[in-house]
N, C-alpha and C positions, 0 to 999 in steps of 0.2 A: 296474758295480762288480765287480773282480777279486776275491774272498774264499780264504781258506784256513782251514780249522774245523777242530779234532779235541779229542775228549777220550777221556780215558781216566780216568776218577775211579769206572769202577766195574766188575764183571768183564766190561764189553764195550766193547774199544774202537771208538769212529766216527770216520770221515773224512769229509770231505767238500768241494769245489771249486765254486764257484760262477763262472760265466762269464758277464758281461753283466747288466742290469739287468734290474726285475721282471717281466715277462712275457717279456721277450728272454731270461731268464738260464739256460743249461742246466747241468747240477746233475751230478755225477760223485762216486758214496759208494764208500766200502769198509767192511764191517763184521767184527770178527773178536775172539777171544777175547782179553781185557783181562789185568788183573793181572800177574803178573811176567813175561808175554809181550808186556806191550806195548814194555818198552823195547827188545826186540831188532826186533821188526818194524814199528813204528812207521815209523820214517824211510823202509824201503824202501817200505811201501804210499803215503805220502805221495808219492813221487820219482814212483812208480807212476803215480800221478793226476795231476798238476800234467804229467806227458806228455801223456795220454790227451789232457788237457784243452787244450794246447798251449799250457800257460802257464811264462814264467820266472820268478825270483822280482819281477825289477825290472817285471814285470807288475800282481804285489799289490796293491790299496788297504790291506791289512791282514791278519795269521795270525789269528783267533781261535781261544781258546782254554778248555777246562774248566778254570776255578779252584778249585772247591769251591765246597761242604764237598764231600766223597769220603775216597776212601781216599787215606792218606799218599801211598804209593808211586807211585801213580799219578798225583797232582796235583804231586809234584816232576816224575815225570818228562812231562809235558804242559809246565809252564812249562818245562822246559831246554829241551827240544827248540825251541818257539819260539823260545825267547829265543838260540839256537845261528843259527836259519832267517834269523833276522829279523836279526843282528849278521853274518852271513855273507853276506848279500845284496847283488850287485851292482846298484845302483841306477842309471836314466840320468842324467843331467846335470841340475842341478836341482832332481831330488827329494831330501827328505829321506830319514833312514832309515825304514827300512819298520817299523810300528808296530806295536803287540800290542794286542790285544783281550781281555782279560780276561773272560770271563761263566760268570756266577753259572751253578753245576748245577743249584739247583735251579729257578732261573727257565726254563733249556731243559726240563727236566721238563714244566715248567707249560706250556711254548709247546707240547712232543709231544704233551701232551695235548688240548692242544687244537683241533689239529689230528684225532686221531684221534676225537675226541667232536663235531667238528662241530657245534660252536656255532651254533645258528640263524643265519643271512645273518649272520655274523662280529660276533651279536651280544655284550653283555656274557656276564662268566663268571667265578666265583671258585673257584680252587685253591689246595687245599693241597696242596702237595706233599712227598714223605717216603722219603730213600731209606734204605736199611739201613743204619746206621753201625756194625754189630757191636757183641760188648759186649752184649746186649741191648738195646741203644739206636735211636733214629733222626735222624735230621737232619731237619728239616722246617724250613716258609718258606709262609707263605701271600700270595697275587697275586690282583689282580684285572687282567680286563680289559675295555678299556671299548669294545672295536669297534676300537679301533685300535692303542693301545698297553697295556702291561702299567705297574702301581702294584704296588712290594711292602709288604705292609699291615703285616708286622709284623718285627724282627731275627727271623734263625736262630736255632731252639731246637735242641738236643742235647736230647731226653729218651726215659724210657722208657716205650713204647707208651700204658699208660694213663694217662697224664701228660701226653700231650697238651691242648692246649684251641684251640677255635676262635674267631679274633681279638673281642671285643666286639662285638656287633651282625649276626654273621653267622648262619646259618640254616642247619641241618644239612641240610634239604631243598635249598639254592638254593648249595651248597657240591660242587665235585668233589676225591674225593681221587684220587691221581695218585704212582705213581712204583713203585718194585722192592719196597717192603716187604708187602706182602700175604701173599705165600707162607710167612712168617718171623713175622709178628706179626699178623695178618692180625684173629683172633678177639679181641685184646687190643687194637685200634684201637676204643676208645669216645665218640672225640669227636662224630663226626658219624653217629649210626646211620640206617641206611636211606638217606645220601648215595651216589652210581653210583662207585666204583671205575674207575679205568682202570692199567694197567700200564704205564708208560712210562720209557724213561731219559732222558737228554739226550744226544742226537743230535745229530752234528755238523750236518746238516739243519737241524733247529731253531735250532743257534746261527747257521746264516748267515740265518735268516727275523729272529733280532733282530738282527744286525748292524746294519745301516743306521740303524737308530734308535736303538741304544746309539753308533755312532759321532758320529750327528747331536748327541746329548748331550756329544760332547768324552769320552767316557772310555777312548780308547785311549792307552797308554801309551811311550814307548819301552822298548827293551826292557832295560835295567836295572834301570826302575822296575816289572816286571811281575813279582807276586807270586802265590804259591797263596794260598787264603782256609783257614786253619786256624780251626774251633771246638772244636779239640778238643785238648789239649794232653798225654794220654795215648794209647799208641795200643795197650795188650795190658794183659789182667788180669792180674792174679797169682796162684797156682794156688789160693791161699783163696777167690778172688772167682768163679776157673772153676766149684768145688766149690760157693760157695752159689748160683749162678745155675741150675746143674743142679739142687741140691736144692729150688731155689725153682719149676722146669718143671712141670707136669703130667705126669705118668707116662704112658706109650703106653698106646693101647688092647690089648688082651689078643689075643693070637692065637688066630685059629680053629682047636681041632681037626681035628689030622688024620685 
């Protein structure tokens, strides 16, 4: 299976090329700063790889791509580009048009993580996973997996830090949290205390490890009908709201005499 990944939904964009099937398949990333640089560099690193990797488009099974939630800017500019690749694409005789693959950010979270946390012999594992939504807020989505595939346990929440909760019946000990928001809310994450931490994004990587099994489920899309996943339908405070979030902070620690 031919794969093309990328996302850009968070300040770091991933690429990534997949050639050949599961233990045949050789993997070609590129990683580099996200945000309002992803849309000018985006296409050439792509162009870049799909070289390297000596593929054309009418090669593809499929582009997948970061949906969301993420940032605005970045989840538009992730579907165009696709949806540009994939309506551009010379196909052989035959094939249809080359399809889009929409996947969840925060389900590749869950899959980086898991990979980096090395789940006993690829046993089960539940994540939460949570990336910074600014705002004071976070995006989160909790998943289980069972050794082979991923379950999402509950819809995306938007909330703030301590406002979280962990889905009914889950176990803050048998629970991994997973994603960018630590550094940012890190001490204000109360749902699961004494649960392991890992720092992860959603890696192009990741989304081609779900590929094959979100396509085996039918949800790649053409590419008219491929959409960003919005849960947020503001995207900037207003300077009343800047003002009580800071007055709502903890004040810094005090500096040491000089």
């Amino acid at each position: 299976m031919n794969l093309l990944a990328f996302d850009t939904s968070t300040d770091a964009m991933s690429i990534a090329v997949g050639r050949g099937t599961g233990a045949q398949q050789r993997l070609w990333q590129h990683s580099a700063a996200g945000g309002a640089q992803a849309s000018s560099t985006l296409i050439p690193a792509i162009l870049e790889l799909m070289a390297q990797a000596g593929l054309g488009w009418g090669d593809l099974d499929a582009i997948a791509f970061g949906a969301g939630p993420g940032a605005f800017t970045g989840l538009r500019t992730a579907c165009a580009v696709a949806q540009g690749l994939a309506l551009g694409a010379i196909m052989p005789p035959g094939r249809a048009a080359l399809q889009l693959l929409p996947v969840d950010t925060l389900l590749a979270v869950a899959e980086e993580a898991r990979l980096q946390h090395a789940a006993p012999a690829g046993g089960p594992l539940q994540v939460l996973a949570l990336l910074d939504a600014r705002m004071d807020e976070i995006y989160a989505a909790a998943y289980a997996f069972d050794g082979q595939n991923w379950t999402q346990c509950e819809d995306y929440r938007l909330a703030h830090p301590e406002d979280l909760q962990l889905p009914p019946g889950w176990q803050a000990h048998e629970v991994l949290l997973a994603g960018n928001a630590f550094a940012q809310y890190g001490d204000r994450l109360l749902c699961a205390p004494g649960a392991p931490r890992c720092t992860a994004l959603p890696t192009a990587a990741a989304m081609l490890r779900l590929a094959p099994e979100l396509l085996a489920r039918g949800l790649a899309v053409p590419p008219d009908l491929a959409l960003p996943t919005y849960i947020r339908d503001k995207v900037a405070q207003t300077t009343a709201e800047r003002a009580a979030t800071k007055a709502a902070s903890p004040p810094p620690p005090p500096r040491p005499a000089a």
